[in-house]
C-alpha atoms as a printed R data frame, in Angstrom:
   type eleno elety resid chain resno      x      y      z
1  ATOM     1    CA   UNK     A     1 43.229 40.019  9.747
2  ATOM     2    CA   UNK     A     2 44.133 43.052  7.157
3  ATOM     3    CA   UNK     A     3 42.507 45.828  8.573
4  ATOM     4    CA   UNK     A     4 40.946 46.477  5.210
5  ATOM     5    CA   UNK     A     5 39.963 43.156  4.248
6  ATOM     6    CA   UNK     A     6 37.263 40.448  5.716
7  ATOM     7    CA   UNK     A     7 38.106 37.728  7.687
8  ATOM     8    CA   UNK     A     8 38.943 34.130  5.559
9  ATOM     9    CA   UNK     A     9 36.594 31.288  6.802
10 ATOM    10    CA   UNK     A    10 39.363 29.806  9.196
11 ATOM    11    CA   UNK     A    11 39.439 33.045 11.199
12 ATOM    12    CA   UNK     A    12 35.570 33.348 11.522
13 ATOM    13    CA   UNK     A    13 35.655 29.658 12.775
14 ATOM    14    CA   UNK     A    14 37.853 30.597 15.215
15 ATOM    15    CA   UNK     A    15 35.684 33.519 16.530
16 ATOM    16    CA   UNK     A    16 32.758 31.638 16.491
17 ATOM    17    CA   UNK     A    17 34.210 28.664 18.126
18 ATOM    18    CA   UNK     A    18 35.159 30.830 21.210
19 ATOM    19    CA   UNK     A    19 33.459 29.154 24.497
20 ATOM    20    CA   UNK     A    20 31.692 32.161 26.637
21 ATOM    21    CA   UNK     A    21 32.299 30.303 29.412
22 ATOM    22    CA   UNK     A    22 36.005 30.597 29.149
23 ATOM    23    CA   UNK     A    23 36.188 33.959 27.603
24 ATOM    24    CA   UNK     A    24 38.366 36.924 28.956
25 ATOM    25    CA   UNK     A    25 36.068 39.548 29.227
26 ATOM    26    CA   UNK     A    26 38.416 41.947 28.889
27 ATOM    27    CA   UNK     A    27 39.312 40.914 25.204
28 ATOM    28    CA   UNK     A    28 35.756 41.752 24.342
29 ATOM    29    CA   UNK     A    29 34.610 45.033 22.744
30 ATOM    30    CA   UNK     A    30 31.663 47.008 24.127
31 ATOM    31    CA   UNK     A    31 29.235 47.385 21.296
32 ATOM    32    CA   UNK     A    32 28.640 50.746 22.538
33 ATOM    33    CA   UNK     A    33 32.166 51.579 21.722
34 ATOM    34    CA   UNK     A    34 31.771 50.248 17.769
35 ATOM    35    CA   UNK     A    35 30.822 53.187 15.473
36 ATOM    36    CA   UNK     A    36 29.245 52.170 11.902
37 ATOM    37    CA   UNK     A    37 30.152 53.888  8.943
38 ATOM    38    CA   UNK     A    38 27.264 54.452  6.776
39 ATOM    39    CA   UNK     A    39 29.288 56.552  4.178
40 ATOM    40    CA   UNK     A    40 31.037 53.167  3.219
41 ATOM    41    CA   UNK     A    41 30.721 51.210  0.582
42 ATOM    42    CA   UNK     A    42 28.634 47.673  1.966
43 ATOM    43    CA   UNK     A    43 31.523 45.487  1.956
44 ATOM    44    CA   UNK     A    44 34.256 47.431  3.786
45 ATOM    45    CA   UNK     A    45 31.103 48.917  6.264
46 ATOM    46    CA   UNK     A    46 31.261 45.197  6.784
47 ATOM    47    CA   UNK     A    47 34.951 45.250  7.089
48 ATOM    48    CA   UNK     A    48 35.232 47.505  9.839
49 ATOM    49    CA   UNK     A    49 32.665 46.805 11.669
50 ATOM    50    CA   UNK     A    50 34.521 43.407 12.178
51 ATOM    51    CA   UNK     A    51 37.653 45.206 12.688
52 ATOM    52    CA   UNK     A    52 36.589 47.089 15.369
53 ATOM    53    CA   UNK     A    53 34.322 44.536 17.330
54 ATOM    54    CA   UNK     A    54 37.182 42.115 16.615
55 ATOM    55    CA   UNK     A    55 34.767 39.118 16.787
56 ATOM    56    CA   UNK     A    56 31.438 39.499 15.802
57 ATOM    57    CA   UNK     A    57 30.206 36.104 17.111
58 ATOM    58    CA   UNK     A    58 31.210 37.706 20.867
59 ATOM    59    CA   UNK     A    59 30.948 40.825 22.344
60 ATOM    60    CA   UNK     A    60 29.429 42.709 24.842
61 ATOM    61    CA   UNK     A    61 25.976 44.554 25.642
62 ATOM    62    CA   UNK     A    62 24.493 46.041 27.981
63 ATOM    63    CA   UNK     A    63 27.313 45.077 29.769
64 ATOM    64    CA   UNK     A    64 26.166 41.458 29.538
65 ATOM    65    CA   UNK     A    65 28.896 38.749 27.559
66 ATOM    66    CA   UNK     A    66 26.687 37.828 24.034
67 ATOM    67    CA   UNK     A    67 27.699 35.159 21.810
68 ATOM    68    CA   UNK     A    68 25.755 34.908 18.987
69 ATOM    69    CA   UNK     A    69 25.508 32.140 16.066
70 ATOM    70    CA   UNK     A    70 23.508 31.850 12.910
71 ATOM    71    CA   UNK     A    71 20.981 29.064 11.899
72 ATOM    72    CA   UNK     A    72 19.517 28.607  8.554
73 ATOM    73    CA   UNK     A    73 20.763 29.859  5.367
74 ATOM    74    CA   UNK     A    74 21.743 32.932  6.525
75 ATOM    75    CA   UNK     A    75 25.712 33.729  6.796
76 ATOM    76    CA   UNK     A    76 27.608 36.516  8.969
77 ATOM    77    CA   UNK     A    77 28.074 38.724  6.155
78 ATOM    78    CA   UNK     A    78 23.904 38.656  5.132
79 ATOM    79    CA   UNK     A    79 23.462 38.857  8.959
80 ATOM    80    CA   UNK     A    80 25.734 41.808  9.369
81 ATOM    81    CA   UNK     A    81 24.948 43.473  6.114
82 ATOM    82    CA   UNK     A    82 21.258 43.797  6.865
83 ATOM    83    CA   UNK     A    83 22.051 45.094 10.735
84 ATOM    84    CA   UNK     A    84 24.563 47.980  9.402
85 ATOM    85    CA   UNK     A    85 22.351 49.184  6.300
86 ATOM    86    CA   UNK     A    86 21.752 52.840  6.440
87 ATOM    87    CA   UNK     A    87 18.072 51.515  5.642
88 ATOM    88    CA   UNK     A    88 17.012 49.845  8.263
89 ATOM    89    CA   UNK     A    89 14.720 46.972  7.639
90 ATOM    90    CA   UNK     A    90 12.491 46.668 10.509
């Protein structure tokens, strides 16, 4: 993936389709290390968030391996966009 652009659809299949059983924990990022970047524009806030947590459907917190999916109608980028707003929506 560009390091300016968003995934395509075939890449964000692969990350979500990654089994947390099986996963290398050390090819996970730390979401305490993943800094967001309010001063961006939405989309490439977006952007490097998934750049830098390298798969947003698996990381880690707390220490703890997290793999996360999405029911309903929302998608990863309405999921994501409301979680790195500067306004949070609590």
């Amino acid at each position: 993936m560009d390091n300016r652009k968003m995934p395509t659809i075939e890449e964000l299949q692969e990350m979500a389709a990654v089994d947390i059983r099986n996963v290398d924990k050390s090819t996970l990022v730390d979401l305490d290390d993943v800094e967001i970047h309010t001063e961006l524009p939405l989309e490439e806030r977006i952007a490097d968030y998934i750049r830098q947590v390298k798969n947003p459907y698996c990381h880690i917190s707390n220490g703890m391996i997290v793999k996360i999916s999405f029911a309903g109608q929302d998608t990863l980028e309405a999921c994501l966009s409301r979680c790195i707003s500067p306004e949070k929506k609590f």
